[in-house]
DOPA-500721 format. One record per residue (C-alpha): x, y, z; residue number from 1. Coordinates in Angstrom, 3 decimals, decimal comma, always signed. Example, Ala and Ser with C-alpha at 12.3 -4.5 7.8 and 13.67 -1.06 7.14 Angstrom:
<atoms>
X/Y/Z/resi
+12,300/-4,500/+7,800/1
+13,670/-1,060/+7,140/2
</atoms>
This chain:
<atoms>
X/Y/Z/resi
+0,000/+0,000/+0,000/1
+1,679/+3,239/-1,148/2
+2,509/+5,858/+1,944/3
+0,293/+8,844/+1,245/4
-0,522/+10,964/+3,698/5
-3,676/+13,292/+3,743/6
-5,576/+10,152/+2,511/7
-5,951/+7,115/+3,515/8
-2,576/+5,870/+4,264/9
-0,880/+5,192/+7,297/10
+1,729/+7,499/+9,033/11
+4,666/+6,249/+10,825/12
+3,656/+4,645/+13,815/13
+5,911/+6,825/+16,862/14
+8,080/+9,679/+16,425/15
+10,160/+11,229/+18,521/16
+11,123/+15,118/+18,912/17
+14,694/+16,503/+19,930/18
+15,162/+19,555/+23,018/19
+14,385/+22,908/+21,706/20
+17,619/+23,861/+19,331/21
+18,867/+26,904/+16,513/22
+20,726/+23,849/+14,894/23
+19,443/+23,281/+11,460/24
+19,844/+19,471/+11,342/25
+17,498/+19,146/+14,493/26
+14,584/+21,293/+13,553/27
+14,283/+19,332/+10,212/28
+13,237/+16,296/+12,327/29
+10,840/+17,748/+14,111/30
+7,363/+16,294/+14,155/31
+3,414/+16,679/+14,901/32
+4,232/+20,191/+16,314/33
+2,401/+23,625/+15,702/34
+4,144/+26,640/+17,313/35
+2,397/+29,527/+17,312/36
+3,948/+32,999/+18,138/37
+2,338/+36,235/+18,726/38
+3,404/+39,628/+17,156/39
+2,367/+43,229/+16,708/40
+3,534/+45,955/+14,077/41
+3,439/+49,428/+15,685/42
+3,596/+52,135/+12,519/43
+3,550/+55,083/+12,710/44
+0,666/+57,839/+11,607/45
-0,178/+57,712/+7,941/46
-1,916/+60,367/+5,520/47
-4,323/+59,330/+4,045/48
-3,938/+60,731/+0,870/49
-0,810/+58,858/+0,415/50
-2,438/+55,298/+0,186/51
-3,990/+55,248/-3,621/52
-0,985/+55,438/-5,259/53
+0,725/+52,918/-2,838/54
+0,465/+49,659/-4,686/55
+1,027/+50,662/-7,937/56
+4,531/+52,312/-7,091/57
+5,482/+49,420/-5,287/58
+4,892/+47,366/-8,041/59
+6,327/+49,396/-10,168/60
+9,606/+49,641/-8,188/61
+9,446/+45,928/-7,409/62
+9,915/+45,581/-11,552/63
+12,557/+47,629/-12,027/64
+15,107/+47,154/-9,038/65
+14,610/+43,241/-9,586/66
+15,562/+43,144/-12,730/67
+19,225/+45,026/-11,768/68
+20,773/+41,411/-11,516/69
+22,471/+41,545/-14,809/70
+21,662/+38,719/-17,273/71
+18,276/+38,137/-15,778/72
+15,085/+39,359/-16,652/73
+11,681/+39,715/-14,915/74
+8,180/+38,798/-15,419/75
+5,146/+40,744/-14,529/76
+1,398/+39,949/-15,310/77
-1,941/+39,702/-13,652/78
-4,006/+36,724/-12,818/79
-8,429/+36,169/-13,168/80
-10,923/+34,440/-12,942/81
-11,967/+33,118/-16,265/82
-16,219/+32,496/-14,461/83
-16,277/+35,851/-12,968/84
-13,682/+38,144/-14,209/85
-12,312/+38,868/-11,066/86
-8,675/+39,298/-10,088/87
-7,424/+35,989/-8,528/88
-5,939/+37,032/-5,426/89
-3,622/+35,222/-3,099/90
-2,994/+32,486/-6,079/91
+0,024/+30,881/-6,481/92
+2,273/+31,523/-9,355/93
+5,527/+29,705/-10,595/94
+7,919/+29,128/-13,935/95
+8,511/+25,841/-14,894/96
+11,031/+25,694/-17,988/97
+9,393/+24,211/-20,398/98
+12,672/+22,322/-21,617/99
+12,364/+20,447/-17,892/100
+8,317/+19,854/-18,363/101
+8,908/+18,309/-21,140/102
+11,551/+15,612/-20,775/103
+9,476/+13,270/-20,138/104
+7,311/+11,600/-22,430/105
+3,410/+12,656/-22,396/106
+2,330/+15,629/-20,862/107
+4,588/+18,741/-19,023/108
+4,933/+17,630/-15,323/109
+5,595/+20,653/-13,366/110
+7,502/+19,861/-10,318/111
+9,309/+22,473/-7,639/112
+12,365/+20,875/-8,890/113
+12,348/+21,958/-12,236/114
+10,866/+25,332/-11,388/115
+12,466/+29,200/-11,603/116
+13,142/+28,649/-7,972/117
+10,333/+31,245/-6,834/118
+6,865/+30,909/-6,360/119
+5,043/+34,050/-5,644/120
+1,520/+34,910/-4,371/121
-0,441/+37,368/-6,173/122
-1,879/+40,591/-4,759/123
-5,518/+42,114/-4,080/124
-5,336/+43,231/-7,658/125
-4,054/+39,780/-8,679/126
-0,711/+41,495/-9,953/127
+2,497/+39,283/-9,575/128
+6,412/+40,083/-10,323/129
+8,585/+37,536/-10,327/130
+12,007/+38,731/-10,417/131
+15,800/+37,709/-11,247/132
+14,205/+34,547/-13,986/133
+17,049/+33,167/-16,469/134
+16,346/+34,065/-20,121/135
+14,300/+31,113/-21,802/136
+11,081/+29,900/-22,337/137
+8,705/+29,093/-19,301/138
+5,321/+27,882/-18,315/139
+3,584/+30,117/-16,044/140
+2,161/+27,828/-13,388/141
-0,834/+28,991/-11,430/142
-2,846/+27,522/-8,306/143
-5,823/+29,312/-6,807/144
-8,311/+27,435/-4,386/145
-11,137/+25,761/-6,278/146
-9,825/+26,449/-9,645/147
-7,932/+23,959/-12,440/148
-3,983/+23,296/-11,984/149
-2,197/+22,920/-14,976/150
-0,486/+19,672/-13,443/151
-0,830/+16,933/-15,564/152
-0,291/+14,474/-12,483/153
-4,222/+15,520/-11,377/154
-4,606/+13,755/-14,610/155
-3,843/+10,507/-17,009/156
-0,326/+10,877/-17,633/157
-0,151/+7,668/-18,964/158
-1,817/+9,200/-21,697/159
-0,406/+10,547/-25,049/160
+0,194/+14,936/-25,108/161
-1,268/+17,218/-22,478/162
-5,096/+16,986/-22,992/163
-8,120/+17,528/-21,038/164
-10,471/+15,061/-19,810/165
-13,595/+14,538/-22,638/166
-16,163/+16,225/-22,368/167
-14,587/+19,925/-21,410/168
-12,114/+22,323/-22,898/169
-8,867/+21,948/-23,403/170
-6,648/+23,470/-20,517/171
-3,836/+25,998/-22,297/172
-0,956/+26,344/-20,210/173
+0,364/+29,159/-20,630/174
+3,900/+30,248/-21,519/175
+6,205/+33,443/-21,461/176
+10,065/+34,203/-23,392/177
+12,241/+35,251/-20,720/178
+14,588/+38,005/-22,131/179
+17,845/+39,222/-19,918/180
+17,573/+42,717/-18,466/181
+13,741/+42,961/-19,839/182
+10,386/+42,778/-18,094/183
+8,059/+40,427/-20,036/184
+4,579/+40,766/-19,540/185
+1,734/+38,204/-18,777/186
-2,209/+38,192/-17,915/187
-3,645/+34,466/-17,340/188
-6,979/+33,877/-16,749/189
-7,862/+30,544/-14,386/190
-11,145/+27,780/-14,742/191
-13,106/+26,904/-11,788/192
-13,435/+23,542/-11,479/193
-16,122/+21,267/-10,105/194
-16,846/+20,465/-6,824/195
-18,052/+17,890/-4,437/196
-19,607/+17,920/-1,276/197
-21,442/+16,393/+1,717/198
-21,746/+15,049/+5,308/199
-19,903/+11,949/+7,025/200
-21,929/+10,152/+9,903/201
-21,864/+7,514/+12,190/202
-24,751/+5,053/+11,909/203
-26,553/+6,352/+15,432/204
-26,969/+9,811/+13,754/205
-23,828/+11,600/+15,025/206
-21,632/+13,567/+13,136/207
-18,290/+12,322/+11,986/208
-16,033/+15,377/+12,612/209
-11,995/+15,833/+12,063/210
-12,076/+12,946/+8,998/211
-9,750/+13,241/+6,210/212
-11,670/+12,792/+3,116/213
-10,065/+12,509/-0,799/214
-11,252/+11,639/-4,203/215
-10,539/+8,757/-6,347/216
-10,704/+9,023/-10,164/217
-9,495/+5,651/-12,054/218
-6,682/+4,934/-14,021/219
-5,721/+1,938/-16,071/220
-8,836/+0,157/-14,160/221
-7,696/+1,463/-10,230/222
-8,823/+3,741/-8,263/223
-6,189/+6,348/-7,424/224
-6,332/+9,334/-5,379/225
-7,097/+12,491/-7,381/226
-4,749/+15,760/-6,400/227
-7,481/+18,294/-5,884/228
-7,075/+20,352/-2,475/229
-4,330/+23,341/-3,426/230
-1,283/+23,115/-3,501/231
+0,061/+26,546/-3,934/232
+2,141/+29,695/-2,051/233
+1,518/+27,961/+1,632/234
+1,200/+23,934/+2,075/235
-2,780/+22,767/+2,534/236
-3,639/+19,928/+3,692/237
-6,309/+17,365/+2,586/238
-10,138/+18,503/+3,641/239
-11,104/+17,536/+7,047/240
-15,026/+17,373/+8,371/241
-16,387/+19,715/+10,149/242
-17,787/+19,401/+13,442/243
-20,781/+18,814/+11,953/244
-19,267/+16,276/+9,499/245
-19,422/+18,233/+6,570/246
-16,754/+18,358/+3,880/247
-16,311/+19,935/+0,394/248
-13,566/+19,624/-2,436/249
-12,965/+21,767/-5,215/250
-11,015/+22,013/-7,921/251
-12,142/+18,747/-9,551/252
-12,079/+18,232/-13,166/253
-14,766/+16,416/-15,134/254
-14,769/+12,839/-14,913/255
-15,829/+9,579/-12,474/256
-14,534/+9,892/-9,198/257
-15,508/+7,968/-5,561/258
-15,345/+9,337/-2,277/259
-12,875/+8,056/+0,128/260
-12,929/+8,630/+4,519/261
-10,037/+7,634/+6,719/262
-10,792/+8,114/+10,340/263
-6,968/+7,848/+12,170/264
-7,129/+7,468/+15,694/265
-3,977/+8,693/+17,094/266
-2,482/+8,581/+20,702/267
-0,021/+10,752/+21,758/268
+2,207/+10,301/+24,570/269
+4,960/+11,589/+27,013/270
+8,949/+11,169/+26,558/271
+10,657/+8,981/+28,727/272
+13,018/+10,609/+31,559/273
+15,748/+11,809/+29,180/274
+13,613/+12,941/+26,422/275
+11,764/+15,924/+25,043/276
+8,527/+16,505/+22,962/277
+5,385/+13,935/+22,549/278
+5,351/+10,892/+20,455/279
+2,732/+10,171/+18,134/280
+1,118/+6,231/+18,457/281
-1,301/+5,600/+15,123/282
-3,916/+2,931/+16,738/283
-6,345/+2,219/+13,962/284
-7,294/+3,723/+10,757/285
-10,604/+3,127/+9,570/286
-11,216/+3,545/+5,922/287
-15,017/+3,615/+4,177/288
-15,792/+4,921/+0,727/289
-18,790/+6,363/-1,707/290
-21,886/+4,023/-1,081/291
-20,687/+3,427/+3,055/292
-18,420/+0,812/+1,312/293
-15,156/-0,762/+2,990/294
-13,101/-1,175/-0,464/295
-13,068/+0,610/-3,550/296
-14,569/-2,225/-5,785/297
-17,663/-2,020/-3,991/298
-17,784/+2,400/-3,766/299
-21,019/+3,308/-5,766/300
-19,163/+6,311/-8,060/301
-20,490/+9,210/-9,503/302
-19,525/+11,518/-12,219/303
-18,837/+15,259/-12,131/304
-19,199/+17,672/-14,814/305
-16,676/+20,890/-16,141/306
-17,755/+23,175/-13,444/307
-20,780/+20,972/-11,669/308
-20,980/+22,010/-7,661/309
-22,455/+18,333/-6,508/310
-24,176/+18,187/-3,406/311
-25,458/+15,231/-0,997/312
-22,438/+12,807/-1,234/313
-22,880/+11,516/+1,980/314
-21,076/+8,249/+3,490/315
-22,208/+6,529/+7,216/316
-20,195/+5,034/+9,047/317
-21,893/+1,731/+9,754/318
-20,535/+1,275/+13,404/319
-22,856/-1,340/+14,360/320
-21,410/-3,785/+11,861/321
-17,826/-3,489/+12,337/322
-15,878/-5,495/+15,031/323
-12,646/-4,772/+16,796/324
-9,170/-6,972/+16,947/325
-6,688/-7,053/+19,488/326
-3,540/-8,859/+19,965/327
-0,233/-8,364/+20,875/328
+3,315/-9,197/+18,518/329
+6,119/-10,940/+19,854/330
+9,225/-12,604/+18,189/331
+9,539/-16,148/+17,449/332
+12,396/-16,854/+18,766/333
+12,429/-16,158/+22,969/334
+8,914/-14,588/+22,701/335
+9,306/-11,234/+23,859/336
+7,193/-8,443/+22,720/337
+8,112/-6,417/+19,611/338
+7,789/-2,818/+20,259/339
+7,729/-1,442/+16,600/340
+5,875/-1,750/+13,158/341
+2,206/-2,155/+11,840/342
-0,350/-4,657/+11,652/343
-3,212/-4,747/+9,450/344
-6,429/-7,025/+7,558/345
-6,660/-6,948/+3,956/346
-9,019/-9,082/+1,610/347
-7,344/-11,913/-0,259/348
-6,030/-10,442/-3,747/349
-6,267/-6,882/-2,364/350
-3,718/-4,193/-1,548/351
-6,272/-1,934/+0,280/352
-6,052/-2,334/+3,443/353
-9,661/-2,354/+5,379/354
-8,095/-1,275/+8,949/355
-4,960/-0,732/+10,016/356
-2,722/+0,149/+13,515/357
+0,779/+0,875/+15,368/358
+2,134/-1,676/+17,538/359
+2,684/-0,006/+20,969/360
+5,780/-0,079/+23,328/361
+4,409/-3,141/+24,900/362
+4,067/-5,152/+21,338/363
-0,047/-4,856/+21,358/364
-1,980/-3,541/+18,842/365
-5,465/-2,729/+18,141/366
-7,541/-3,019/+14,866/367
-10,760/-1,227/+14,872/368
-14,126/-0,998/+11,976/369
-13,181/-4,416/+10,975/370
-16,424/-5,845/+9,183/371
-17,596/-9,350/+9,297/372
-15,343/-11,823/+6,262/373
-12,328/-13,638/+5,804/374
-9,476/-11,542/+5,404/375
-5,301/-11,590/+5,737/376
-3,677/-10,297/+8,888/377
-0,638/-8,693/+8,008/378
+2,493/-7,676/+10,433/379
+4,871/-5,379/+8,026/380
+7,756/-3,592/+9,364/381
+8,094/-5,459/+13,280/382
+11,237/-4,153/+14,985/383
+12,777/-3,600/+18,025/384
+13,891/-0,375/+18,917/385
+15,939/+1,439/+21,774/386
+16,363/+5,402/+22,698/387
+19,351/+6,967/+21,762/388
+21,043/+9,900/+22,236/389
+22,232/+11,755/+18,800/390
+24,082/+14,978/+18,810/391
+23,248/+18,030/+16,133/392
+25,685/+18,652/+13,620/393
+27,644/+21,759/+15,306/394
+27,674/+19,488/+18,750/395
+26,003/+22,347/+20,474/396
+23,457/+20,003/+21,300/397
+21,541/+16,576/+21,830/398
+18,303/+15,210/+21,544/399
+17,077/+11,642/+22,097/400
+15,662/+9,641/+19,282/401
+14,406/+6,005/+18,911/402
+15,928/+3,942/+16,593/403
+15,319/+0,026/+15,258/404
+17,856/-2,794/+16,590/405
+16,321/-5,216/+15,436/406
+14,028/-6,115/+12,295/407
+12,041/-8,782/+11,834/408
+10,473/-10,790/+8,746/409
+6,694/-10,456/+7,512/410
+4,249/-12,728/+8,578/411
+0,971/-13,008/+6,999/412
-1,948/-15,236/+7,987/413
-5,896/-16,157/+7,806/414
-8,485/-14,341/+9,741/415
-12,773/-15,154/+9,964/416
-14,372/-11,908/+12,049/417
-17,698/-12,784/+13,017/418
-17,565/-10,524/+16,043/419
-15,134/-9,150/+18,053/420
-11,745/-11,094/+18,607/421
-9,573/-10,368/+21,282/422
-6,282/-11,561/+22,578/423
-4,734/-12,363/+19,231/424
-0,795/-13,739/+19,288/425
+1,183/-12,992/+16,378/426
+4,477/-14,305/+16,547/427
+7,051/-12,837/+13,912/428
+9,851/-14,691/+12,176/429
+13,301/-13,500/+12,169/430
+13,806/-11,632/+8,812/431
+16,007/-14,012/+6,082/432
+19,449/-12,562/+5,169/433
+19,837/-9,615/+7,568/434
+23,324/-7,564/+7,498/435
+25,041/-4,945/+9,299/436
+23,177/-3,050/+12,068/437
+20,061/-4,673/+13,176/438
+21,131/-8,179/+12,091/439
+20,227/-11,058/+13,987/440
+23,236/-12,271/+16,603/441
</atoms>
């Protein structure tokens, strides 16, 4: 099952966090933290009379002084909204040489990598500069919430030349010549695109709140997760319900999608003596999709049209038939209790899994929203692990991190729920062929 998060994959089961540090190195492995810091401007009196003219000359001075970098040029435009005519403010714009898009075979796939090295947000007028650009020829990349991205990844790439779904227009990237020590000029207009919405429930009538919910379109006969939330200036994640359960996604072009729920439920807990920070424990994930279905192949799908706003796509939760598993995982060999990895059922021929869960410090784990069939139990990843203590990269500093000592092999088996099973033993081989650190003794 492919790691995905903001759908219905699994994250890694416990992470750790290191002490408070300016070291580089340590804050990039922070995780599952928010900070939040308070601030406030103090400016002084202004005239009125001096705020018309204020965005236009700092545009205008933006254009010029950027472009002082000799050799480089600079490209201006505006961005709207093709349904409304409005300017498209606080969108997301970005260069992508086209030579990079289009390497590869198919249509132009516009990653960061490839990209001018700037993305810039447009402004309550929907102007943009983006300054200091190498002379050649570049897409001009724009995201705005609810509205098409040019990405060919939100569609078939498997597919022959960048074209639209059937059954709406064509999308026209558009493209500017970068000349050095000029301004080039550029107005792009952006098209809504469709949306769906509805309301997640539990089967005794109570909302579902705080579920991450995605769309599926299919490709080459799967069901694969459709890129729609935005992806522009700031990082957004997937759509979440409401605390009345309610959810909406935008940005959908016209074709056959499902609907797909995860419910995670997450546990976090304290560091041990000599740590810092909380770590993060998944214990189940629950998935259910369009039609309160527990697998893709039995979603009931629907189909969206160029710039349709669907309403009423609903999904319950049907509590009352799903059962719960428990168990704990312990090695083979002496029997002790594995304190690392994931367990979880899948139906025979079928890499979806229906639940999921962490196995906790004291090797048990817990499977939740497991409906009644014969399925495979699956332990993937079982390790030991132990806390260490690394240092940052200037020495300045420590933090404590846990770390696997041992791996151990797959183990897959046979499972009838009828009801609720507890107790379960799952006993893990020791993994074939290990070397260097972690390797059997």
């Amino acid at each position: 099952m492919k790691t995905k998060l903001y759908a219905a994959n699994v994250p890694s089961t416990r992470r750790s966090r290191p002490r408070r540090t300016d070291s580089p190195s340590a804050q990039q492995r922070v995780r599952l933290r928010r900070r939040y810091t308070s601030f406030r401007i103090e400016q002084p009196p202004m005239r009125p009379w001096l705020l018309l003219p204020l965005a236009s000359l700092t545009l205008a001075a933006t254009a010029q002084s950027t472009s002082a970098k000799l050799g480089t040029g600079t490209v201006t435009g505006h961005v709207y909204c093709a349904d409304t005519n409005a300017p498209a403010r606080m969108a997301s714009v970005q260069l992508e040489p086209i030579s990079h898009a289009e390497k590869l075979s198919g249509p132009p796939i516009f990653t960061a990598n490839g990209s001018s090295g700037r993305i810039v947000q447009t402004a309550l007028d929907g102007g943009f500069v983006i300054p200091s650009v190498a002379p050649g020829a570049y897409y001009v990349v724009v995201n705005a919430p609810g509205y098409l991205p040019p990405e060919a990844a939100d569609d078939d790439i498997d597919d022959t030349g960048p074209r639209a779904p059937s059954k709406q227009p064509r999308l026209v990237i558009p493209k500017v010549d970068v000349t050095a020590d000029q301004a080039a000029n550029i107005d792009v207009r952006v098209e809504r695109g469709a949306a769906v919405s509805g309301t997640l429930s539990f089967d005794d009538g109570s909302p579902a709140p705080g579920v991450m919910v995605a769309v599926l379109h299919r490709r080459k006969g799967k069901w694969v997760e459709s890129e729609s939330h935005f992806r522009g200036f700031l990082t957004v994640a997937p759509p979440i319900t409401d605390d009345l359960g309610r959810y909406r996604i935008g940005g959908l072009r016209g074709r056959e999608y499902i609907v797909r729920a995860v419910i995670f439920h997450m546990d976090m807990t304290p560091p041990d003596a000599h740590g810092t920070g909380m770590s993060a424990l998944m214990r189940s994930a629950i998935t259910v999709y369009s039609g309160d279905a527990m697998r893709p192949a039995d979603a009931v799908a629907f189909t969206l049209h160029a710039g349709e706003e669907r309403t009423g796509e609903d999904i319950t939760i049907p509590l009352s038939k799903l059962h719960l598993v428990t168990g704990v995982v312990v090695a083979a060999r002496d029997g002790h209790a594995v304190d690392g990895g994931d367990v979880q059922i899948e139906l025979p021929g079928d890499d979806n899994s229906i639940s999921q869960a962490g196995i906790d410090k004291d090797g048990s784990f817990r499977l939740e929203g497991v409906p009644e069939g014969a399925y495979e139990l699956r332990v993937r990843n079982a390790h030991d692990t132990k806390m260490e203590e690394v240092r940052t990269s200037g020495q300045t500093a420590s933090y404590r991190e846990e770390k696997p000592v041992h791996q151990y092999g797959d183990l897959d088996q046979t499972i009838k729920v009828e009801g609720d099973i507890p107790n379960l033993v799952l006993a893990v081989p020791e993994q074939k062929h290990q070397t260097g650190k972690g390797a059997s003794q």
